[in-house]
C-alpha positions in Angstrom: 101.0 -48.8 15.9 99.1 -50.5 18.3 102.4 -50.8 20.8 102.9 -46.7 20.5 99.2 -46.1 21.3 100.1 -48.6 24.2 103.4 -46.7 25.1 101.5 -43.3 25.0 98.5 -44.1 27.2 101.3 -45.3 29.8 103.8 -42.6 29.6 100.6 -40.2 30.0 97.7 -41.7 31.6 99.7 -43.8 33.7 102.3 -41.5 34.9 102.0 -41.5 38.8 102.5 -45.6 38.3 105.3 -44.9 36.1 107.4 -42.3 38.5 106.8 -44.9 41.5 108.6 -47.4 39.5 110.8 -44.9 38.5 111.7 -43.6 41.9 112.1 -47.7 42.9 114.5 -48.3 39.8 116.5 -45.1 41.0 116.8 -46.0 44.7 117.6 -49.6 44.1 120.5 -48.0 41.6 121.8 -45.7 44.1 121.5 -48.5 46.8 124.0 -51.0 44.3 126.6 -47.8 43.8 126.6 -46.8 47.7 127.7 -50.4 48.6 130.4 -50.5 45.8 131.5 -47.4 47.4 131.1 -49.2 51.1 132.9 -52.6 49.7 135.8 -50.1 48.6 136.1 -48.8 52.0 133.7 -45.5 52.1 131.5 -45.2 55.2 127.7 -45.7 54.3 127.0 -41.8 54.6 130.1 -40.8 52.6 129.3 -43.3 50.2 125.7 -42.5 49.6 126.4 -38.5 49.5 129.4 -39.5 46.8 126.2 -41.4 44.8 124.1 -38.7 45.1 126.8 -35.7 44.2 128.2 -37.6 41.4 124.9 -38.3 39.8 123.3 -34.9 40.0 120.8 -36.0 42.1 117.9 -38.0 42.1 115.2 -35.8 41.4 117.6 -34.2 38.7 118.1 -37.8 37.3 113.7 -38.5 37.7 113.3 -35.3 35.6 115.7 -36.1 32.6 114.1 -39.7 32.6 110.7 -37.9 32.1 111.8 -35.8 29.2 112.7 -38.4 26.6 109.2 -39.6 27.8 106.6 -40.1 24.4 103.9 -37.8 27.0 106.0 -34.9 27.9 105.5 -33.1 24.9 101.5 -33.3 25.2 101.6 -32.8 28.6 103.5 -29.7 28.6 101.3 -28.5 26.0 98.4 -29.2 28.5 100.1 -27.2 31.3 100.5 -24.3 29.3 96.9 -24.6 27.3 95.7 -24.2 31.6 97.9 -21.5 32.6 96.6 -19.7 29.2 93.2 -20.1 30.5 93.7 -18.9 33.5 95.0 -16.0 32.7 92.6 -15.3 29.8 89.8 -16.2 32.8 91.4 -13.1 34.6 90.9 -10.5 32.7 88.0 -11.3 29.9 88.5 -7.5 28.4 91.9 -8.8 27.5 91.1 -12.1 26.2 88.6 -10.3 24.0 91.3 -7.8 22.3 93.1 -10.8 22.1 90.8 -13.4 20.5 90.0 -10.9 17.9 93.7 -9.7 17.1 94.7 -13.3 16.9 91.5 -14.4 14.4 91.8 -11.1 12.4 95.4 -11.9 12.2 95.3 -15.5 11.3 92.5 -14.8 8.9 94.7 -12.0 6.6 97.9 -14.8 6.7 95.2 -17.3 5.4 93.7 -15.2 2.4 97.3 -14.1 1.7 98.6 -17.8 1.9 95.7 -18.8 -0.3 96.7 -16.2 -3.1 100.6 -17.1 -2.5 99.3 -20.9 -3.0 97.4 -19.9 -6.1 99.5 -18.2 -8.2 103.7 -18.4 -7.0 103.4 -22.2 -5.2 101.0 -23.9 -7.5 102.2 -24.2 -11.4 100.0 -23.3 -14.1 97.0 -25.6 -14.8 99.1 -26.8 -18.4 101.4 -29.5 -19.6 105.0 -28.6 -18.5 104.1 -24.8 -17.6 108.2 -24.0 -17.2 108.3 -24.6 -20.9 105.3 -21.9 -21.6 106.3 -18.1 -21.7 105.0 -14.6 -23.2 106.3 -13.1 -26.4 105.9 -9.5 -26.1 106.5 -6.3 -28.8 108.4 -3.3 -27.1 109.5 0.1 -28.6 113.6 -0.1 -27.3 114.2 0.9 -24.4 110.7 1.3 -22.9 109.1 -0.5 -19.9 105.7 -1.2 -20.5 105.4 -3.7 -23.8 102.7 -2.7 -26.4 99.9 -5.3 -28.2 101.1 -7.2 -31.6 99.4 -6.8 -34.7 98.6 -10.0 -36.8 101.2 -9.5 -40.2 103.6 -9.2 -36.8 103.0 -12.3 -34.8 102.3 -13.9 -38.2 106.2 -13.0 -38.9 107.1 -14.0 -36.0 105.6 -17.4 -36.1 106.8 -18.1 -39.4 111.0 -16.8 -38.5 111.4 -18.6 -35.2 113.4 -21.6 -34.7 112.6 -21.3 -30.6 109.6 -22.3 -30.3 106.8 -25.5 -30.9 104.0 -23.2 -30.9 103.7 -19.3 -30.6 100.3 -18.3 -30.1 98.1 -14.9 -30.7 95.0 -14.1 -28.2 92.8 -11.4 -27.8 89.9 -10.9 -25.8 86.3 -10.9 -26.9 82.9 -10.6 -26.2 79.7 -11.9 -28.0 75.5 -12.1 -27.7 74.8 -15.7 -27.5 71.2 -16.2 -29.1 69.2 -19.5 -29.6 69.5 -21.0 -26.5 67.7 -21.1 -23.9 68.2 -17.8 -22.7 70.3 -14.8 -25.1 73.0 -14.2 -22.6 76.0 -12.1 -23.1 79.9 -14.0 -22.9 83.2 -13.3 -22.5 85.6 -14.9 -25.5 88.9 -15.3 -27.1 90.3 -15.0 -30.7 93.0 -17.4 -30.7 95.7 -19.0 -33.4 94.8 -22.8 -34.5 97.0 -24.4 -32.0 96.3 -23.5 -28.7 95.3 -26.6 -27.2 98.6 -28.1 -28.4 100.5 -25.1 -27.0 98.9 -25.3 -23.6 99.3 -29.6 -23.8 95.5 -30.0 -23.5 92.5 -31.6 -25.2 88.8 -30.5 -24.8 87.0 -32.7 -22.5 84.3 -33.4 -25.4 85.1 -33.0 -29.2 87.8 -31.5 -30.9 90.4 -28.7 -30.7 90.8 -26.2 -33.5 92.9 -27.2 -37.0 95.2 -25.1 -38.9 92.3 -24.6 -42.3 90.1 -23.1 -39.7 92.5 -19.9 -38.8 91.3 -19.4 -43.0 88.4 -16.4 -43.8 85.0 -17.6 -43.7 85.3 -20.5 -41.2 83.0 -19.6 -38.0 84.0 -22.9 -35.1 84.0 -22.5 -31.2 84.9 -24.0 -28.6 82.6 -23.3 -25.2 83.1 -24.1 -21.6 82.2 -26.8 -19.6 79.8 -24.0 -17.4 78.0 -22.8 -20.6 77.6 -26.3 -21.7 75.6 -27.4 -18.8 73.9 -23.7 -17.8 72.8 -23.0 -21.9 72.6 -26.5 -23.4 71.8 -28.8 -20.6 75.0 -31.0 -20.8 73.7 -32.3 -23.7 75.7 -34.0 -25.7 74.2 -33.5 -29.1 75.8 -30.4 -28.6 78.7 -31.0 -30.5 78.5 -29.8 -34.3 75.4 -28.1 -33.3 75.3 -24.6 -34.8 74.7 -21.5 -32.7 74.3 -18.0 -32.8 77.1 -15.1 -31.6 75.9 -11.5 -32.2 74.1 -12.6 -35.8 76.9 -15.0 -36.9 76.7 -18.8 -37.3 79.4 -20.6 -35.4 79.4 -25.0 -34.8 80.0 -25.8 -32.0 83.3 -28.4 -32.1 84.5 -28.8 -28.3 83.6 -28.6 -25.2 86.7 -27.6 -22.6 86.8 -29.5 -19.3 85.4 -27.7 -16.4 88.5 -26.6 -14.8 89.9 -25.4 -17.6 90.9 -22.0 -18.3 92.7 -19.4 -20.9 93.8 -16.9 -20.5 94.4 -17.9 -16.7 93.8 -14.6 -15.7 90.6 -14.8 -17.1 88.2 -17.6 -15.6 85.0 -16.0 -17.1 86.1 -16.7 -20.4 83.1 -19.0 -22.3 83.7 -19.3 -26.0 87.5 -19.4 -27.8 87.3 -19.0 -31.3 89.6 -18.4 -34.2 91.5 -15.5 -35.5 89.2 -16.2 -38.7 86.7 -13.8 -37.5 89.0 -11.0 -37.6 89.9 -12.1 -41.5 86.9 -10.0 -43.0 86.6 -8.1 -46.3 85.5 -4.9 -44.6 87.7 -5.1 -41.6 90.7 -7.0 -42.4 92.6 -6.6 -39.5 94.8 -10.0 -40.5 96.6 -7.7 -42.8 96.8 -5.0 -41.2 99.8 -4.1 -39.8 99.6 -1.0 -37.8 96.3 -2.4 -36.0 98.1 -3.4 -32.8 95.5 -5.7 -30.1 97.4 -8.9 -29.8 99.1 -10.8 -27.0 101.2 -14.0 -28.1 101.6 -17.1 -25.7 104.3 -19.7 -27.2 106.0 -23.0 -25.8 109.2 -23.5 -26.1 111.5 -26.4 -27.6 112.7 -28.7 -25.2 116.5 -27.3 -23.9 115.5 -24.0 -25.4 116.0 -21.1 -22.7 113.8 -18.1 -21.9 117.2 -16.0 -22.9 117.6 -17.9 -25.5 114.1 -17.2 -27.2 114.1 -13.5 -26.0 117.4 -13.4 -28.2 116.0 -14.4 -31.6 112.8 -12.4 -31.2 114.3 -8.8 -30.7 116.1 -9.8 -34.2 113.0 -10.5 -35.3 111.4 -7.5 -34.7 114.5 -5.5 -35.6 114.5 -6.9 -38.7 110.6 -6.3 -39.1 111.4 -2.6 -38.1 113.8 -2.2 -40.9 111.2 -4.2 -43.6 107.9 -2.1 -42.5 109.2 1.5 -41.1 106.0 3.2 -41.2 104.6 1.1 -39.2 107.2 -0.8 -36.6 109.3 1.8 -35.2 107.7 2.2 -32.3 107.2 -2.0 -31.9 111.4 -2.5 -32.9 112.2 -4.8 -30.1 110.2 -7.4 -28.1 111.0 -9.8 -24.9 110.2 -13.5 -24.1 109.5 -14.0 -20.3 108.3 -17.0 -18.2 104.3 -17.0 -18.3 104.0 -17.3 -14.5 106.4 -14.1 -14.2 104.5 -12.2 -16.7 100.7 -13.4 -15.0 102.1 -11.9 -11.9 104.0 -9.1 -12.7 105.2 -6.3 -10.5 102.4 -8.1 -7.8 104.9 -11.3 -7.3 107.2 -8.6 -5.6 104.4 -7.2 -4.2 102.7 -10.6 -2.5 106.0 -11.9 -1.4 106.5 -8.8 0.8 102.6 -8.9 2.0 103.3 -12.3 3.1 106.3 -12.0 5.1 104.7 -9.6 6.9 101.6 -11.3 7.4 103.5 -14.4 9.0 106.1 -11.9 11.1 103.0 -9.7 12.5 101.1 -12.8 13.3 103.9 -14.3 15.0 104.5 -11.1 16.9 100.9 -11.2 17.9 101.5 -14.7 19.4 104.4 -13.6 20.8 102.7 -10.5 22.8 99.9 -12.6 24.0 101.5 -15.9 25.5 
């Protein structure tokens, strides 16, 4: 290291030194070749213009030893940095337009890069996210995919062989009272084994078990954010008991601070369990044309996407057939990767925004060199 910082401050700051010696090592090289050339029987004046002819030149010959240079990169760069600044000197009407083309221009390719980095380039914030897709009900032949009801996803969980988990989600919303301040927050009703789907663990306590998907039970998980904003960071928070619009729910994990489900939904605060739908008056666990679910799943190791989408249209063919009344327009369904499903028709969408945001800001650069 210490020789290349040597080598750079003598190939740059150096560099009138370094052509003298240059233009010594050339002439002394020219000087052995003419008298080779004399010793051969060449007049000194043919000989040295035979030298010179033959080797381009000396100043041809100085130049090409200045290019493989460690400096000539940086200097370059320094005579063009001046000759922009000259220019821009010139005419400061222009260097305005331009200053603000190039910043407005940079700036959209960096808010564009930043969303392309978020959601295509970085993988989903789970264990093994290529394994994780979404299950989805269709009617044949349509486009858009409808919700799932519970006796549905139930079926389908129970008839797979594709997957290690398949998981239902909905979203949610409760009043948190006895706390410090009632504040309203965002939730989700999910199946017993999401954390195992999604390969996580809370960062304090416990994830959910299969008994508490059962009628009567009332557990939650909460964030890391309402953790320190309602209860302080307080530790003593786990198995304490709290209050969502009138109900009694303990408190049984707390989820690390980056964590987040559904990932299109960072607000989210409290995930509880599809037990809260399971209710005498509004049974909506057994209800089969009550269609408000989404279902997440992982899949077996060496099972494919294709694979999975195969056995659930059978699936839901067959559930057609069993339940007409109530399946014919949910007869088919399709398994797609999660990422591919969080984006959507955007992925096409943000791909084409940021080819052209990296062509117009290179033709910007272009036009004002």
């Amino acid at each position: 290291m210490i020789r290349r910082l040597r080598a750079l401050w003598s190939n740059f700051f150096c560099r009138k030194q370094l052509d003298c010696e240059l233009e010594e090592e050339l002439g002394a090289y020219v000087e052995l070749v003419s008298a080779e050339r004399v010793r051969a029987g060449m007049t000194p004046e043919d000989a040295l213009y035979d030298v010179r002819r033959n080797t381009g030149g000396i100043e041809q010959l100085k130049q090409g030893v200045r290019d493989v240079r460690i400096g000539v990169s940086v200097e370059r760069l320094l005579q063009d940095l001046r000759y922009a600044l000259r220019t821009l000197a010139r005419s400061p009407a222009f260097t305005t337009v331009a200053v603000v083309t190039l910043a407005l221009g940079v700036g959209a390719n960096t808010t564009v890069f930043s969303v392309v980095d978020a959601v295509m380039l970085r993988p989903l914030p789970y264990l093994q996210p290529e394994r994780l897709v979404e299950a989805e009900s269709f009617k044949e032949h349509n486009i858009s995919p409808s919700n799932l009801s519970y006796p549905d996803f139930l079926d389908w969980r129970a008839q797979n062989h594709r997957f290690e988990h398949l998981v239902s989600y909905h979203d949610n919303s409760y009043a948190l009272t006895g706390v410090a301040r009632a504040t309203h927050v965002a939730a989700e009703v999910v199946s017993w084994d999401l954390l195992p789907m999604l390969g996580l663990r809370p960062e304090m306590g416990r994830g959910f078990t299969k008994d508490e998907e059962k009628r009567g039970t009332r557990v939650a998980l909460i964030s890391h954010s309402l953790w320190q904003s309602q209860f302080g960071a307080d530790k003593g928070t786990l198995g304490r008991t709290i209050q969502l619009s009138g109900e009694t729910f303990t408190v049984i994990g707390v989820m690390p601070a980056d964590f987040r489900f559904p990932i299109t939904a960072p607000k989210t605060s409290v995930w509880t369990t599809m037990a809260v739908d399971d209710t005498p008056t509004d049974n909506a666990v057994t209800n089969r044309g009550m269609h408000f679910l989404s279902a997440m799943g992982r899949l077996k190791p060496g099972v494919t996407v294709a694979q999975a989408d195969l056995e659930m249209k059978a699936i839901a063919a067959r559930l057609t057939k069993q339940h007409p009344d109530t399946n014919t327009t949910h007869n088919s369904a399709r398994v797609e990767r999660e990422l591919d499903s969080v984006l959507g028709d955007t992925k096409v969408l943000i791909e084409v925004i940021f080819v052209r945001s990296c062509a117009g800001v290179a033709d910007c650069l272009r036009q004002h060199r």
